[in-house]
C-alpha positions as CSV (number, residue, x, y, z in Angstrom):
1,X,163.3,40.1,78.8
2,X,166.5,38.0,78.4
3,X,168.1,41.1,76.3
4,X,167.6,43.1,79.0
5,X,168.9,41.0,82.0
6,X,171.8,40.8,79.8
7,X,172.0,44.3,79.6
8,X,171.8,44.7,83.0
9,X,174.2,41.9,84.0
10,X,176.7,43.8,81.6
11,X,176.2,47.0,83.8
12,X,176.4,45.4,87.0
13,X,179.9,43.5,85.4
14,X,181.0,46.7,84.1
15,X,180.1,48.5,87.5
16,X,181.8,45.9,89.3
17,X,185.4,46.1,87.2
18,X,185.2,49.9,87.7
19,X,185.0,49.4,91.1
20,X,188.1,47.2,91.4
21,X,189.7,49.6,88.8
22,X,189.2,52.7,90.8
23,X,190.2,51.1,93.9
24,X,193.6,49.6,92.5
25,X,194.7,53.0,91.0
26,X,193.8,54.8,94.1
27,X,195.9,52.0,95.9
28,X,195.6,50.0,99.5
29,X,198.5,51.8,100.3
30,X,197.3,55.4,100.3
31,X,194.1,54.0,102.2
32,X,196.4,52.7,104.7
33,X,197.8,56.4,104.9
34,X,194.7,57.9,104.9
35,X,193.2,55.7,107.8
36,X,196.4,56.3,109.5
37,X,196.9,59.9,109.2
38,X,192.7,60.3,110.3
39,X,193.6,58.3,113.7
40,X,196.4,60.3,114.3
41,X,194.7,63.6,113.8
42,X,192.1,62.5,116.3
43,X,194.6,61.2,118.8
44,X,196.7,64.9,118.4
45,X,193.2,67.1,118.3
46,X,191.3,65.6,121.5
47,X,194.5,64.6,123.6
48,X,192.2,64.7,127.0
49,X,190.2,61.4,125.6
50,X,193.6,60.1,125.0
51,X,195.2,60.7,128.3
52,X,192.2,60.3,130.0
53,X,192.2,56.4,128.4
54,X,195.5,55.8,130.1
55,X,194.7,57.6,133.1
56,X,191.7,54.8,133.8
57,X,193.7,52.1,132.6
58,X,196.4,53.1,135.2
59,X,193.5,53.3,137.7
60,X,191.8,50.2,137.3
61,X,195.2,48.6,137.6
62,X,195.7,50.5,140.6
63,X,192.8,48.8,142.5
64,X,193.5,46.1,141.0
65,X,196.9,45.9,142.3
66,X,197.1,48.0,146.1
67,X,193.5,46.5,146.7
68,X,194.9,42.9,146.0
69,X,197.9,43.4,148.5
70,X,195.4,43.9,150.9
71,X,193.5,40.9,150.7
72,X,195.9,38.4,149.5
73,X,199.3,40.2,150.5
74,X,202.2,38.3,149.6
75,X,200.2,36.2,147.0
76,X,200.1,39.1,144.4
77,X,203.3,40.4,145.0
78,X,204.5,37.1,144.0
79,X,202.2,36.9,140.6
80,X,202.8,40.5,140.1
81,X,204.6,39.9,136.7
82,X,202.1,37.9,135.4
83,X,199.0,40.1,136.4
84,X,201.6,42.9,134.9
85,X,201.5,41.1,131.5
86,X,198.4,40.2,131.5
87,X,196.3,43.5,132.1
88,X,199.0,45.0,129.5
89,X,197.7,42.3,126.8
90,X,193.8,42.6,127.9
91,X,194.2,46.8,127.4
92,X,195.4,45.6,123.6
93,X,192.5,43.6,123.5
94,X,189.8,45.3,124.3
95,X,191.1,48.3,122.0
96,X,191.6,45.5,119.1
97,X,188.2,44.7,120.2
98,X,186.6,47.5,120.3
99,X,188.2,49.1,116.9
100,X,186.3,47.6,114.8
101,X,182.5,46.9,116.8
102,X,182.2,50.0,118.2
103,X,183.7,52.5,115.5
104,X,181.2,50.6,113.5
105,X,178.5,51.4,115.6
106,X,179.6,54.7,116.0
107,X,179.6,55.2,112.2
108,X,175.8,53.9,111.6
109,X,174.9,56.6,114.6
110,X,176.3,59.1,112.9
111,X,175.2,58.3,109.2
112,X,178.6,58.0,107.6
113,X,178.1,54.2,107.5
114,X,177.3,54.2,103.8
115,X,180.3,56.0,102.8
116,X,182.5,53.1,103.1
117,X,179.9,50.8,101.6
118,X,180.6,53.3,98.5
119,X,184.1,53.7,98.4
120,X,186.0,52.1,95.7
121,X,187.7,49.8,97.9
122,X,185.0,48.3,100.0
123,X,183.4,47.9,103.1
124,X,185.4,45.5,104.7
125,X,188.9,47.0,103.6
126,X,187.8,50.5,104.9
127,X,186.9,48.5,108.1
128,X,189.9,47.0,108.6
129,X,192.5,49.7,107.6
130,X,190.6,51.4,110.3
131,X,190.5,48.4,112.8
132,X,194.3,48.2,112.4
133,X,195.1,52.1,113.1
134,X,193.1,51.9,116.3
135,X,195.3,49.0,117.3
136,X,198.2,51.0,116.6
137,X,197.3,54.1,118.4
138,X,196.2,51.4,121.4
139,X,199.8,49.8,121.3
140,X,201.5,52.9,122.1
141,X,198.6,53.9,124.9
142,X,199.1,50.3,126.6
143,X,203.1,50.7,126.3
144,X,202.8,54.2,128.3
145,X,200.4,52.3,130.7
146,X,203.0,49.6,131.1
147,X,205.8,51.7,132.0
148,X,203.3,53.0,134.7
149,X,202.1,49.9,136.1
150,X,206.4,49.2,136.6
151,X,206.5,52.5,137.9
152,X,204.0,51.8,140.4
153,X,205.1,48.2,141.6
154,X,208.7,48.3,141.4
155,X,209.0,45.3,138.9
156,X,211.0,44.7,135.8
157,X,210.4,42.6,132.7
158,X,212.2,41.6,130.0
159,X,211.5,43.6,127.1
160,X,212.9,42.2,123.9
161,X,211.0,44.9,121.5
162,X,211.2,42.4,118.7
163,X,209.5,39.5,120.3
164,X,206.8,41.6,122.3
165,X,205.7,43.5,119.0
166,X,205.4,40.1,117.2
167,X,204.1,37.9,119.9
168,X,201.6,40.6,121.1
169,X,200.3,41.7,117.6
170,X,199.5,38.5,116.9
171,X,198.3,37.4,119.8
172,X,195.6,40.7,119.5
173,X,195.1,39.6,115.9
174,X,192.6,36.5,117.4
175,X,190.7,39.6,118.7
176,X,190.6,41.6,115.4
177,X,188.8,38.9,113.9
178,X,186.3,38.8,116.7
179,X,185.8,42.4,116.2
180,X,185.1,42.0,112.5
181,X,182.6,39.6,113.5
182,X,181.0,41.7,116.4
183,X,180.9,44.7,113.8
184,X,178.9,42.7,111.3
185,X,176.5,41.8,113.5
186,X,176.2,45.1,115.0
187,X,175.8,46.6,111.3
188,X,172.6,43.6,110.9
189,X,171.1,44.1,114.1
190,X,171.9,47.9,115.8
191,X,172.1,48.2,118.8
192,X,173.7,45.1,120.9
193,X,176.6,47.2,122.3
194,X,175.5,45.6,125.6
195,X,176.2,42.3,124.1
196,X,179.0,43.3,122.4
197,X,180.9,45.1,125.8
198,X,180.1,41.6,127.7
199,X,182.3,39.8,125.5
200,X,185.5,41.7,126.5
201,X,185.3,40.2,129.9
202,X,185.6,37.0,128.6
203,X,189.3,38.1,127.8
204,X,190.0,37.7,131.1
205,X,189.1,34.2,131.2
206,X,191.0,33.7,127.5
207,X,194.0,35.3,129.1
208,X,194.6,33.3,132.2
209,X,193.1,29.6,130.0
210,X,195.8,26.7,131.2
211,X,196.9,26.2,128.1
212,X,200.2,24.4,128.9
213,X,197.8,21.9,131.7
214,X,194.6,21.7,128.8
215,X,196.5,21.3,125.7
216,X,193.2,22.2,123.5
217,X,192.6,26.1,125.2
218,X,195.7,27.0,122.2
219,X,193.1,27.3,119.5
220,X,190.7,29.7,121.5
221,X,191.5,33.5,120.9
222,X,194.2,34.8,123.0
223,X,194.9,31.9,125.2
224,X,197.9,30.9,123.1
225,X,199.2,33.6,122.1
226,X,199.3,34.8,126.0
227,X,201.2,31.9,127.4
228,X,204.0,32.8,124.8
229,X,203.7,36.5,125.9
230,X,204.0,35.6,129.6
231,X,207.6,33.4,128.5
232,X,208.6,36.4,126.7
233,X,208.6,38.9,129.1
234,X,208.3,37.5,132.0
235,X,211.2,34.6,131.9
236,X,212.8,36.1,128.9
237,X,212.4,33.7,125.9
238,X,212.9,34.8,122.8
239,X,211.0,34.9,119.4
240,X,213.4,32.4,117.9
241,X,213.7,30.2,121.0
242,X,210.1,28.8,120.5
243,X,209.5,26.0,119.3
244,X,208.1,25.5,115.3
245,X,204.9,24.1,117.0
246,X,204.5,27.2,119.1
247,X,205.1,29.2,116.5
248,X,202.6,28.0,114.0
249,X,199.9,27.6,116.3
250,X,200.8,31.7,117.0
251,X,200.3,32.6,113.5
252,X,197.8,30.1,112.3
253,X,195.0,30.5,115.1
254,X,195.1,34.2,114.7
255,X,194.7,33.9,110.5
256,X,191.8,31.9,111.1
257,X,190.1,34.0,113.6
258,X,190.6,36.7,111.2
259,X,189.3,34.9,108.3
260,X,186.1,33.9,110.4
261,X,185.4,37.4,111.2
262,X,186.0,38.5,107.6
263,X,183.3,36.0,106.1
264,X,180.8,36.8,109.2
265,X,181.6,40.6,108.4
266,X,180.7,40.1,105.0
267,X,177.9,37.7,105.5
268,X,176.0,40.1,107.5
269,X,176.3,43.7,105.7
270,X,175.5,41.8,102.6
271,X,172.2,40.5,104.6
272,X,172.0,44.3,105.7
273,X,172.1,45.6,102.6
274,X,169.4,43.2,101.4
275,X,167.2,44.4,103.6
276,X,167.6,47.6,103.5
277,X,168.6,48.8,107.0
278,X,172.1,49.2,106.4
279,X,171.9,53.1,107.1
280,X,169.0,52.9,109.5
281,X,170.3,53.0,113.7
């Protein structure tokens, strides 16, 4: 008995190190590619789901904006650069979002969830290679919206490409994690999308949080990060004009937000797995 749970604690060892072999000679790198190339294929071969993305976007903003004049008039004309960068970093969000827990969900529809669970890399890698091309492909969607939405209202921002692309990654980094998590738990328990699509109006609230007036809103997803978006591009401040306390707090809540996600992510495919409804939908 012992000889043979040795022997099989050898294999699983042994299966284990191949694993990790195969996935380091294959390389991170050319899964990066991979993943990368895939989105972009998808982006270039249905370009009407693409445009027709931005083309909502543009129209929610659009109410949002001409139906706001009418009821509050001045008001939002005054706020407009504000609302401007805020609906520009909730479009990011929700496609950070919505990478990772609905591709996942997406994948366990359509059967191909168990393929990544049997790549050499990993579950969790495959997920987030993948989460991180969406994001990508959503950063240039929500660019094209933002030159529309200071089309439409006339306003200009300062756009410092260095400190948007840094702020605003990391900013949507928070909501990775969340994803991860939201994936994870879609993966254990099917079908929640309801759930899981409720959550993304809570960016909203995250967004506008009074973090410089209730000092403890920094370490909730987003609401830090957004305050140093709205500097940036709204008054101009720069990425080396913040402060070291700013700074940290931009790079530290989104790591652990990330890292939460991760361990929830893994926590609950494992729990699928052991149950044996990881493939079932």
């Amino acid at each position: 008995m012992t000889a043979s749970t040795d022997t099989h604690a050898d294999s699983g060892d042994s299966a284990d190190t191949s694993t990790v072999d195969a996935a380091m000679q294959a390389g991170y790198l050319d899964l990066a590619r991979a993943v990368l190339y895939r989105e972009y294929l998808i982006f270039v071969r249905y370009p009407a789901n693409a445009v027709g993305g931005i083309v909502i976007s543009v129209f929610f903003f659009g109410l949002l904006f001409y139906g706001g004049r009418m009821l509050a008039g001045q008001a939002i004309t005054d706020s407009i650069e504000g609302i401007i960068v805020g609906y520009f970093l909730w479009s990011l969000s929700v496609g950070a979002y919505q990478s990772i827990s609905n591709d996942i969900g997406s994948e366990a529809q359509w059967g191909t969830l168990e393929r990544h669970v049997m790549t050499p890399f990993g579950f969790a890698p495959v997920a987030f290679c993948k989460g991180v091309a969406k994001v990508v492909r959503t950063f240039i969607t929500s660019t094209v919206v933002l030159a529309v939405m200071l089309a439409i209202t006339g306003t200009t921002l300062q756009l410092n490409v260095l400190t948007v692309v840094v702020v605003a990654s990391l900013t949507i980094a928070s909501v990775l994690g969340l994803g991860f998590a939201a994936g994870g738990v879609a993966v254990l328990y099917k079908r929640i999308g309801n759930w899981l699509n409720l959550l993304q109006f809570g960016f909203i609230i995250l967004i506008s949080a009074p973090v410089f007036e209730l000092g403890w809103t920094r370490v909730l997803p987003l609401a830090h990060g957004s305050a140093l978006l709205q500097r940036a591009m709204v008054d101009g401040t720069r990425l080396w004009q913040f402060s070291a306390v700013d700074l940290s707090l931009l790079v530290g809540v989104p790591l652990g937000y990330v890292l939460l996600g991760y361990v929830v992510f893994q926590y609950t495919t494992r729990r699928a797995r052991r149950l044996g409804v990881l493939g079932d939908y």
